[in-house]
Structures are given as C-alpha cells and as structure tokens.
Residue frames as a rotation matrix with the C-alpha (Angstrom) as fourth column:
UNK 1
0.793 -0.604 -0.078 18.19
-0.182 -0.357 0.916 119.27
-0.582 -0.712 -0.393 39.14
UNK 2
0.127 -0.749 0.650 20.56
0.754 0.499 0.427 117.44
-0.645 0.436 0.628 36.67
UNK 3
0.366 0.702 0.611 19.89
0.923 -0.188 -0.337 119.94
-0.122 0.687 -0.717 34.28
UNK 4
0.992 0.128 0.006 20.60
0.121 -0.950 0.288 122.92
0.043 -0.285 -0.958 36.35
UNK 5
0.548 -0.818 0.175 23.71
0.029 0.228 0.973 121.32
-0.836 -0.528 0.148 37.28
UNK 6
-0.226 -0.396 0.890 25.12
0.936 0.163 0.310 120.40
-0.268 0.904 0.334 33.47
UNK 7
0.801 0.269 0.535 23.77
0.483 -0.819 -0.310 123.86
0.355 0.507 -0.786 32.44
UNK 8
0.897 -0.442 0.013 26.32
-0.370 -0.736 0.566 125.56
-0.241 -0.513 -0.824 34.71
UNK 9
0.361 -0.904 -0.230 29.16
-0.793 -0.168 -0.586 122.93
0.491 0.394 -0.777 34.02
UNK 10
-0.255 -0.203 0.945 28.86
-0.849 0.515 -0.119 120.73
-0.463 -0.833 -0.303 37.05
UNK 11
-0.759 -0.590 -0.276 29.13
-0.525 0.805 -0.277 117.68
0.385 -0.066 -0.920 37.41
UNK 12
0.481 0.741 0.469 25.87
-0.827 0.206 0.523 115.19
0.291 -0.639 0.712 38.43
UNK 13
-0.769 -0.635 0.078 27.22
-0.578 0.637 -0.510 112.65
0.274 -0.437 -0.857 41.47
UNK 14
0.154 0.808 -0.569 24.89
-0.365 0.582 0.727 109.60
0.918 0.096 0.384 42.34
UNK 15
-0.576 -0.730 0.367 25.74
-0.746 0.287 -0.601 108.14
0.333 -0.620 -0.710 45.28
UNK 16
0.083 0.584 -0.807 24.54
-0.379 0.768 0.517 104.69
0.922 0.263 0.285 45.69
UNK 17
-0.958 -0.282 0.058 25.88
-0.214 0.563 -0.798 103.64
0.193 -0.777 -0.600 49.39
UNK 18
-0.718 0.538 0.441 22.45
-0.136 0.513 -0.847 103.27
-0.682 -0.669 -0.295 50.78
UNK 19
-0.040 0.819 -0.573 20.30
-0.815 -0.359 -0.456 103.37
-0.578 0.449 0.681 47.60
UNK 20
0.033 -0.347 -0.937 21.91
-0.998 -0.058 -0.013 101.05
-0.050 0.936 -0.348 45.73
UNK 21
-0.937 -0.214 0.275 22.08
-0.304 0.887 -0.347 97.08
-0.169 -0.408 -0.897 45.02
UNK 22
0.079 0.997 0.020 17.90
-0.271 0.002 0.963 97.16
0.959 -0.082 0.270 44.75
UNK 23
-0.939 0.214 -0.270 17.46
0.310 0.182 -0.933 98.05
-0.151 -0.960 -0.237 47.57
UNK 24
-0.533 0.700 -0.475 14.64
-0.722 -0.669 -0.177 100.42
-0.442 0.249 0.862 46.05
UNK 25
-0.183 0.860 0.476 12.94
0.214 0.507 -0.835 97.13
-0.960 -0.051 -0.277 44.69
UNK 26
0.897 0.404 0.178 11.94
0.234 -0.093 -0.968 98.54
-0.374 0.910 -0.178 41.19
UNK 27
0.801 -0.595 -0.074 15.37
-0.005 0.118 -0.993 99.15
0.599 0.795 0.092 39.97
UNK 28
0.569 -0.498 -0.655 18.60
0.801 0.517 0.302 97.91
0.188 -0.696 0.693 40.83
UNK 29
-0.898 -0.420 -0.133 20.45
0.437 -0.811 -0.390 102.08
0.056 -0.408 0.911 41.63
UNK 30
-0.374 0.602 -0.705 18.61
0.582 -0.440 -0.684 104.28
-0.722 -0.666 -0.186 43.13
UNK 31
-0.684 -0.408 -0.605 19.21
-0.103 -0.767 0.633 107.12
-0.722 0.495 0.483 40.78
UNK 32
-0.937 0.349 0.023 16.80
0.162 0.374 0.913 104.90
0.310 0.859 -0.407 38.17
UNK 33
-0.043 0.901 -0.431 13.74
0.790 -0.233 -0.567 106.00
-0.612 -0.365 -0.702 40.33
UNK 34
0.124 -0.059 -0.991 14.60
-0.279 -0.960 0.023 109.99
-0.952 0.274 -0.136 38.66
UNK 35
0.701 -0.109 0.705 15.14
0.667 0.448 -0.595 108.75
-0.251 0.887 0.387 35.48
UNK 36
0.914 -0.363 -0.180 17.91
-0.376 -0.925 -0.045 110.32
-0.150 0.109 -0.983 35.39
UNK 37
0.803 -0.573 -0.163 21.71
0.579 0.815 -0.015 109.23
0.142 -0.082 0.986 34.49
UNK 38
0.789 -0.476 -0.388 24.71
-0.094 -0.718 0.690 110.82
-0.607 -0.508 -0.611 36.64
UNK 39
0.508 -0.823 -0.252 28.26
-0.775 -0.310 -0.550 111.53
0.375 0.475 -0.796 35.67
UNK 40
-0.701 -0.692 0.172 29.92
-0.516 0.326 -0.792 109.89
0.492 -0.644 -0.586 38.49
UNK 41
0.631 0.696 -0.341 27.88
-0.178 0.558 0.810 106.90
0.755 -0.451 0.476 40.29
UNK 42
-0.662 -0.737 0.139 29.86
-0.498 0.293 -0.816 105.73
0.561 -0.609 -0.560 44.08
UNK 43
0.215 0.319 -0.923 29.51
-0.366 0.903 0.227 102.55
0.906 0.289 0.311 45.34
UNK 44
-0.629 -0.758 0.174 30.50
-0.499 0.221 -0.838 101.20
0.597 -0.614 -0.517 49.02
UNK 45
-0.398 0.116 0.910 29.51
-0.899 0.150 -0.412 99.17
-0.184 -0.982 0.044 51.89
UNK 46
0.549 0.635 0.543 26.66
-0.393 0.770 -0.503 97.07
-0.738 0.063 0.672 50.66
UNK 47
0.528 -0.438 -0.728 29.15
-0.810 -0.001 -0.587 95.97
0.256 0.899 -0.355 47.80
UNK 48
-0.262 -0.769 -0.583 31.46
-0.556 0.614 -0.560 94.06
0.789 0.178 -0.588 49.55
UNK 49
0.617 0.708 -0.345 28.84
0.040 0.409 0.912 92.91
0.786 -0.576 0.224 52.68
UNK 50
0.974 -0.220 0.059 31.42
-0.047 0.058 0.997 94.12
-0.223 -0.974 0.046 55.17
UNK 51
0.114 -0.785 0.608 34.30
0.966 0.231 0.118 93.74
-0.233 0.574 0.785 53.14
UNK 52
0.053 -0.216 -0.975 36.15
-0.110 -0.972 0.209 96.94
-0.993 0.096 -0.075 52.29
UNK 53
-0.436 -0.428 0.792 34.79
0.722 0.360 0.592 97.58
-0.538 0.829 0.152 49.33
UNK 54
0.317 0.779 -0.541 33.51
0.059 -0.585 -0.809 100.46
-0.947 0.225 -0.231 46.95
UNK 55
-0.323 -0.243 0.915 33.83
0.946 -0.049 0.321 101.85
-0.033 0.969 0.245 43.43
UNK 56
0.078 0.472 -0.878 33.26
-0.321 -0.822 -0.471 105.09
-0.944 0.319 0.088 41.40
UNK 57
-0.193 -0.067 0.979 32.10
0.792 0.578 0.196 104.32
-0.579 0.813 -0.059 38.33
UNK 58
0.331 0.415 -0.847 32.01
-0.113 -0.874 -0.473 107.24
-0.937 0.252 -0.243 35.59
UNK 59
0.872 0.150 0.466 32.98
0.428 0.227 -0.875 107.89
-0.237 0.962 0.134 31.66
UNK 60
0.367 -0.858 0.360 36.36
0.898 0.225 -0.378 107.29
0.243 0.462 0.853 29.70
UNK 61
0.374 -0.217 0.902 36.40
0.120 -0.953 -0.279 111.30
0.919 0.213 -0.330 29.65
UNK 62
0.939 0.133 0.318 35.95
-0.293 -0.179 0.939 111.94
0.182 -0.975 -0.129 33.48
UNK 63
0.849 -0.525 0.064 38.46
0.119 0.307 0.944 109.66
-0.515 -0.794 0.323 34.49
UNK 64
0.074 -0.792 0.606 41.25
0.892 -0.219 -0.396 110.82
0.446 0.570 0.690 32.21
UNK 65
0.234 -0.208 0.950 40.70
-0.389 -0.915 -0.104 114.26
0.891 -0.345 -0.295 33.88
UNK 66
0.971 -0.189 0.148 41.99
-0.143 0.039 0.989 112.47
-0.193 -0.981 0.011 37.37
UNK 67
0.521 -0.811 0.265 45.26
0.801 0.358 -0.479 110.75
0.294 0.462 0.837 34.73
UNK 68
0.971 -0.037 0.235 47.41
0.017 -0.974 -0.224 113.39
0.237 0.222 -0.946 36.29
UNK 69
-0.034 -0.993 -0.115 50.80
-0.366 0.120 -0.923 111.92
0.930 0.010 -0.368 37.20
UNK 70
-0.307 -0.176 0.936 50.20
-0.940 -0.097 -0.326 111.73
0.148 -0.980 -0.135 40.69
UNK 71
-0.401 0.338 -0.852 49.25
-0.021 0.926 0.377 107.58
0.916 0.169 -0.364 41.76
UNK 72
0.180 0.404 0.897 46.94
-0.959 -0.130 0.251 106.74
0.218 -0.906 0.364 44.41
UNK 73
-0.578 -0.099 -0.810 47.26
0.073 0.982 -0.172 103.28
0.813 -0.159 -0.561 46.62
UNK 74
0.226 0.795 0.562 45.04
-0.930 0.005 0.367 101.94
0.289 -0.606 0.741 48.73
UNK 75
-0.766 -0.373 0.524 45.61
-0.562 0.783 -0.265 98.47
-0.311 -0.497 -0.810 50.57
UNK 76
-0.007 0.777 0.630 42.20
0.115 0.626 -0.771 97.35
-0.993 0.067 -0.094 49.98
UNK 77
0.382 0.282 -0.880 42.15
-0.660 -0.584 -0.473 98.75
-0.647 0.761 -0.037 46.18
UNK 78
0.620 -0.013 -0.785 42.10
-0.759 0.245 -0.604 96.04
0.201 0.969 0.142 42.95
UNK 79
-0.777 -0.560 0.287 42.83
-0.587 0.810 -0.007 92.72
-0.228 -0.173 -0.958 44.61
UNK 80
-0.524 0.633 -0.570 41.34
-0.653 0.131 0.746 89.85
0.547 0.763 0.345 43.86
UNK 81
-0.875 0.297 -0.383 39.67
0.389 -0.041 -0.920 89.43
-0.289 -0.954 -0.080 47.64
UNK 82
-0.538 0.611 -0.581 37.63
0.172 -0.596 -0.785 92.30
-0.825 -0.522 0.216 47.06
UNK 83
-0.624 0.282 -0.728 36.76
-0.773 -0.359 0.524 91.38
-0.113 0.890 0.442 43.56
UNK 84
-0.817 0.336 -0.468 35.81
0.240 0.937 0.254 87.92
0.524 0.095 -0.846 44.57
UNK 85
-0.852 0.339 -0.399 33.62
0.459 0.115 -0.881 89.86
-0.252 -0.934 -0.254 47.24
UNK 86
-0.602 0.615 -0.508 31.95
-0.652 -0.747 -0.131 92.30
-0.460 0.253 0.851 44.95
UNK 87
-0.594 0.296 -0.748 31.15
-0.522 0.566 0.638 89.27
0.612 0.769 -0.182 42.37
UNK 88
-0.688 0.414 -0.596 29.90
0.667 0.683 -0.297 86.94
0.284 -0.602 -0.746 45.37
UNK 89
-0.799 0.088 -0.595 27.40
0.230 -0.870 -0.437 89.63
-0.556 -0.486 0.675 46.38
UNK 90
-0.657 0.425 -0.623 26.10
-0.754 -0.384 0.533 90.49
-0.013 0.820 0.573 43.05
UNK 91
-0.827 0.025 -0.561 25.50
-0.063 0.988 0.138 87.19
0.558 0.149 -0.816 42.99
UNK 92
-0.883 0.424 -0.200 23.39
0.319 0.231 -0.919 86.74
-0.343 -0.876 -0.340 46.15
UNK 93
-0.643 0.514 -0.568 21.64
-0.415 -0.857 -0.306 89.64
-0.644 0.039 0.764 45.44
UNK 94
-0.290 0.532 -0.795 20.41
-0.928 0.045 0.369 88.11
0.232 0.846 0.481 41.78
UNK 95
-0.874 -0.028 -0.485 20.15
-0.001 0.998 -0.057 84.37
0.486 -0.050 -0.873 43.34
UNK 96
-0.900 0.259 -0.350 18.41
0.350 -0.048 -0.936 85.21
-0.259 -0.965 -0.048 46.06
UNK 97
-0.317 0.863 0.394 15.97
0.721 -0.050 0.691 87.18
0.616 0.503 -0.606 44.44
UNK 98
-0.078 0.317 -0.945 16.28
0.884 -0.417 -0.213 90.07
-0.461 -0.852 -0.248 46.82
UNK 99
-0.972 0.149 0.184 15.63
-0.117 -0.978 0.170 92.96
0.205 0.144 0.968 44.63
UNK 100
-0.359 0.932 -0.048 12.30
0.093 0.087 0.992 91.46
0.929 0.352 -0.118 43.79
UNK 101
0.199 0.603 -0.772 11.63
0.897 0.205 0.391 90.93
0.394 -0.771 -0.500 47.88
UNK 102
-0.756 -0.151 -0.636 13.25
0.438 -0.840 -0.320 94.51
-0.486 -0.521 0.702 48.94
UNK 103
-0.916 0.394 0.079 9.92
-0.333 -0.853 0.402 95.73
0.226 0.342 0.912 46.48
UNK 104
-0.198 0.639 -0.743 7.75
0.282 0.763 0.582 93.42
0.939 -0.094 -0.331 47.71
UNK 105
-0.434 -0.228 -0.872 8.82
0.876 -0.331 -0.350 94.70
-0.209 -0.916 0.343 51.86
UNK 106
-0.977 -0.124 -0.174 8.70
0.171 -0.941 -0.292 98.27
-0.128 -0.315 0.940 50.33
UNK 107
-0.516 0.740 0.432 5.25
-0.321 -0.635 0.703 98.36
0.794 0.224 0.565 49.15
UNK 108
0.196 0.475 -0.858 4.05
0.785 0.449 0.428 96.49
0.588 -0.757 -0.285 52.77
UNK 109
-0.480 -0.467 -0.743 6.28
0.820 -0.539 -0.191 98.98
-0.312 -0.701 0.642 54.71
UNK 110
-0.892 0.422 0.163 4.28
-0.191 -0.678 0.710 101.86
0.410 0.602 0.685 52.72
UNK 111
0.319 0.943 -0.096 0.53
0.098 0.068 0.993 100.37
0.943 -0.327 -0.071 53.77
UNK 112
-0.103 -0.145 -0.984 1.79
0.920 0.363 -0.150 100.03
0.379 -0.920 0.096 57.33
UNK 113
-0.685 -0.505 -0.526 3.40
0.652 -0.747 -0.133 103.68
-0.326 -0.433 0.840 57.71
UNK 114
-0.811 0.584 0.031 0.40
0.067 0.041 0.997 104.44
0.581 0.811 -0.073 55.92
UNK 115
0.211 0.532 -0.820 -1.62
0.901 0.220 0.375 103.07
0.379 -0.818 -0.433 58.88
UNK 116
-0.107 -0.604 -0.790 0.41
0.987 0.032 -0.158 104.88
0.120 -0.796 0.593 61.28
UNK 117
-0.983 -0.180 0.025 0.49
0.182 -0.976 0.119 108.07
0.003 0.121 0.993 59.44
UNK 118
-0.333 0.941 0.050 -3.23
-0.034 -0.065 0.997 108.16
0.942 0.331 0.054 59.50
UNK 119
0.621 0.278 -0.733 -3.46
0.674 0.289 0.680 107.23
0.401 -0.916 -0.008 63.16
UNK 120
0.092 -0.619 -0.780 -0.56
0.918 -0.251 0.307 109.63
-0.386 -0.745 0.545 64.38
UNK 121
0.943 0.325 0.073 -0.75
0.308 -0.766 -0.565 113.57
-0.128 0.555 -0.822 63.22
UNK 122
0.244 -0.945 -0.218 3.30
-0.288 -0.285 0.914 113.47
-0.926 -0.161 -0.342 64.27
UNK 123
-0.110 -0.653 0.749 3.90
0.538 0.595 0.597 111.52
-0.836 0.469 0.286 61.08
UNK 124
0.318 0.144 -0.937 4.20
-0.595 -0.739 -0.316 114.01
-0.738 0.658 -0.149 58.13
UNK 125
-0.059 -0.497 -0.866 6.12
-0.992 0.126 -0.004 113.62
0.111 0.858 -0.501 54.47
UNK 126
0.440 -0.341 0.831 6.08
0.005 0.926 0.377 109.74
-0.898 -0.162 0.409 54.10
UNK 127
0.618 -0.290 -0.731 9.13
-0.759 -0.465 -0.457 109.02
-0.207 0.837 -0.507 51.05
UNK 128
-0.183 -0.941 0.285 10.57
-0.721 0.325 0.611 105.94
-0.668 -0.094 -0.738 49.49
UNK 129
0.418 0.235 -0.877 10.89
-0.858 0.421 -0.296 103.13
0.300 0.876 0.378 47.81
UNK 130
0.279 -0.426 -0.861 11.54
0.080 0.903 -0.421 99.26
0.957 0.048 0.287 48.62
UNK 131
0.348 -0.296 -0.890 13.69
0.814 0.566 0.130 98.82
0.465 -0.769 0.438 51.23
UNK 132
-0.517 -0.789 0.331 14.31
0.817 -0.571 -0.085 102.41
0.256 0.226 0.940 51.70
UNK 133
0.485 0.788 0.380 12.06
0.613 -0.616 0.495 105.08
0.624 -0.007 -0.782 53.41
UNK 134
-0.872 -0.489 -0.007 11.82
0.339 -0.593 -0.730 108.28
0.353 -0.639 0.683 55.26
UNK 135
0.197 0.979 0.055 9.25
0.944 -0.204 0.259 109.96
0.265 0.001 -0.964 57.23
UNK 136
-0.737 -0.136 0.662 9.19
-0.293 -0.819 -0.494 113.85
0.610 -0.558 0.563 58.78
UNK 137
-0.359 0.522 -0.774 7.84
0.931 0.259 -0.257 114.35
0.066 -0.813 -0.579 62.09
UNK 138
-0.523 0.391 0.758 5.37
0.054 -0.872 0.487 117.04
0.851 0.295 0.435 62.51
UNK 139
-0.860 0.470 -0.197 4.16
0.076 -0.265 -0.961 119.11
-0.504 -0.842 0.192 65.84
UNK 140
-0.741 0.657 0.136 1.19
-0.329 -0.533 0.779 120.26
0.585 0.533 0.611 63.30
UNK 141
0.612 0.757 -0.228 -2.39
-0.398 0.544 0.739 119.32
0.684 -0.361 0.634 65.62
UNK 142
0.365 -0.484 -0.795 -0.33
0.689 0.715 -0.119 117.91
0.626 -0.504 0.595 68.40
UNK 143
0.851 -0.216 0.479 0.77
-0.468 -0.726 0.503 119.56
0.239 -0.652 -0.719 71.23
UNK 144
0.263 -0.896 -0.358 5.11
0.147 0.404 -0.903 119.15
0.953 0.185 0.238 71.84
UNK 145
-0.667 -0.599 -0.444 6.14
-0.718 0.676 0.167 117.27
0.200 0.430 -0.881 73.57
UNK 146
-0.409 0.833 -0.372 4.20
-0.357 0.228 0.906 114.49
0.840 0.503 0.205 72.99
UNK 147
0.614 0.479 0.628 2.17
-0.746 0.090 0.660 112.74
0.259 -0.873 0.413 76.05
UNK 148
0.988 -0.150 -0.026 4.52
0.151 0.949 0.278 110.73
-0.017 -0.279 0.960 78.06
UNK 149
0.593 -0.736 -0.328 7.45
-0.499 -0.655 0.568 113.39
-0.632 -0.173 -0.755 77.99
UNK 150
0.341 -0.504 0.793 8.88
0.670 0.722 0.171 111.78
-0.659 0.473 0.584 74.82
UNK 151
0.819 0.190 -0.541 10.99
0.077 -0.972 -0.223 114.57
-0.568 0.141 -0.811 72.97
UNK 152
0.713 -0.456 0.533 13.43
0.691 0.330 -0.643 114.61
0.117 0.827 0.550 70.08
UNK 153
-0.024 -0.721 -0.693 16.83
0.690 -0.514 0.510 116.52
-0.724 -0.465 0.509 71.03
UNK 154
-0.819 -0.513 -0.257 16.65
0.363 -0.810 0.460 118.26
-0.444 0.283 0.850 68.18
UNK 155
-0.234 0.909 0.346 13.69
0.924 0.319 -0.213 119.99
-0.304 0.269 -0.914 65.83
UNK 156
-0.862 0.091 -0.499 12.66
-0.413 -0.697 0.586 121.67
-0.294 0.711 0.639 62.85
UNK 157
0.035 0.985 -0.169 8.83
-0.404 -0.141 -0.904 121.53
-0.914 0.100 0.393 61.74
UNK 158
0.887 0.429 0.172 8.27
0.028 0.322 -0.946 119.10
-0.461 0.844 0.273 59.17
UNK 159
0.604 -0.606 -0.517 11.75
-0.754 -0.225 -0.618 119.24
0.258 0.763 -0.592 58.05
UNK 160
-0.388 -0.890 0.239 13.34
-0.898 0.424 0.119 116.54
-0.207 -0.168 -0.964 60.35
UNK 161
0.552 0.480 -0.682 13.06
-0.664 0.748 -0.012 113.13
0.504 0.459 0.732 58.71
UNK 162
0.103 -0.207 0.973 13.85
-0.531 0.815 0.230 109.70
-0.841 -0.541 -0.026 60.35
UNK 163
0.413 0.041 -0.910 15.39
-0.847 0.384 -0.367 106.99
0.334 0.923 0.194 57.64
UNK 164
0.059 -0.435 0.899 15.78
-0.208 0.875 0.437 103.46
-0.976 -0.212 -0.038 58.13
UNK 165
0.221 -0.027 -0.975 16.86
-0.879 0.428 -0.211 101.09
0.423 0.903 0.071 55.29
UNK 166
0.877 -0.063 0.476 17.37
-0.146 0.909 0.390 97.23
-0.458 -0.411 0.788 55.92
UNK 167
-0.256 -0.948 0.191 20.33
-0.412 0.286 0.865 95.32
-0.875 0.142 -0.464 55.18
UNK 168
0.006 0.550 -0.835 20.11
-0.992 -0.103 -0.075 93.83
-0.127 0.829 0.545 51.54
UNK 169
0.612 -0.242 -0.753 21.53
-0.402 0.725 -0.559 91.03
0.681 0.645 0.346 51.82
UNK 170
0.492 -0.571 0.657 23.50
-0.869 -0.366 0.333 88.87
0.051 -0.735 -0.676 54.31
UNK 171
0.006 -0.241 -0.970 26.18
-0.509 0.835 -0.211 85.71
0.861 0.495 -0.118 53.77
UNK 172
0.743 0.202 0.638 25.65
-0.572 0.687 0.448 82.52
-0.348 -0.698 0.626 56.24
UNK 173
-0.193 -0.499 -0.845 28.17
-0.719 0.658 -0.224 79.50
0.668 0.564 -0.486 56.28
C-alpha cells in the first residue's frame, strides 16, 4: 500500500492512537508489524495516560511545508506538564515491562479466540497482535439470528469486525 501511495505522490500516515506504545507486544508502533516506515506517525491518548497529550512526528522536510506564517496555539501544546507526562509514561511502559507482557496476553488471547473460533461458526477473520485484536462475525453455517434472539443492529457478512484493545498501562499513587 505504501508504495502505491508514494508512487502517486501521497503521503503514508501511521496512526499510532490505539496501536502504539507496544501495545502489539513484538514492537513498540504498530506500523513495525508491516515493515514498513510512514511519513507522518500521530500519537495521542495512551501518551499522556489521560493527560492531554499527542504528537505528530514526521521529517525536517514535511514539517517545513506546514512553516507557513500562520501560528497555531493550543493550551495543552509544549508545556512542561505534558512533557513530564509523556516522559513518565514512557517510562512505565519500559519499567514495567509491559511491552514484553502486552505479547505475552496477545499470544494467550490468540489460543483462546482460537478455542472459540473453532467452537462458534459466528467467529470468522481472527487479526492481531499483543494487546490488540479483531474478529469478523460470520452468519456462514449458522442460521441469523442466533438462538436466544441475540442480534447485532447492524450487518455485513464477514465484513463487520469487533476490536477490543486493553489499556497499556495505568499510574497508581
């Protein structure tokens, strides 16, 4: 996909809110699962643990093409709150040793849904990594709705997916 994109001119965007941090367990952005590397990477939520915090992180070039006269402010933007919050974070994250347990979770959460999908013909597509999955539900062999008038408001065959992700990380005092 990167490819296609840069071939035309575009721009590749990463977006890390829920991927990002290791949650994924084998590397610490998502994006490192594709071996791939984006233009533009954006950061938020899990950064500042509740704190307003994000980032966009991208190359010398890029961000000269925003240099355009015009200034931007933000209340939350380059204090040193929300720098102490990003740093305290990181921190956790590498103390704590929670990339290593968010791949440790994902490859349990994988045998489970595993189970499940094997026991339940609704469960189609299983897709993730660490701390980080989806599944699709599938009518396929199954008559809709299922027994017990349980029935999803919406629905598209094998195309709608359910994602959960855990929290990475969470501060106590």
């Amino acid at each position: 996909m990167y490819a296609h994109v840069r071939a035309t001119g575009g721009l590749c965007i990463a977006d890390e809110v829920q991927h990002g941090f290791g949650r994924v367990g084998s590397h610490y952005r998502g994006f490192e699962l594709h071996g791939v590397v984006p233009d533009i990477v954006t950061v938020g939520k899990s950064f500042g643990n509740g704190h307003p915090l994000a980032a966009v992180i991208t190359r010398p070039e890029i961000a000269a093409a925003f240099d355009n006269g015009m200034k931007y402010f933000n209340t939350f933007g380059g204090n040193p709150v929300s720098a102490a919050a990003g740093l305290a974070v990181m921190g956790v994250i590498e103390a704590g040793g929670l990339q290593a347990h968010a791949l440790a979770m994902g490859a349990l959460w994988r045998e489970e849904l595993e189970v499940l999908q094997e026991r339940h013909a609704l469960i189609g597509d299983l897709r993730g990594a660490g701390r980080s999955w989806a599944l699709s539900w599938c009518r396929i062999g199954r008559p809709w709705p299922p027994p017990g008038g349980r029935r999803l408001t919406w629905w598209s065959p094998c195309a709608a997916a359910a994602s959960f992700s855990a929290p990475t990380c969470r501060f106590t005092t």
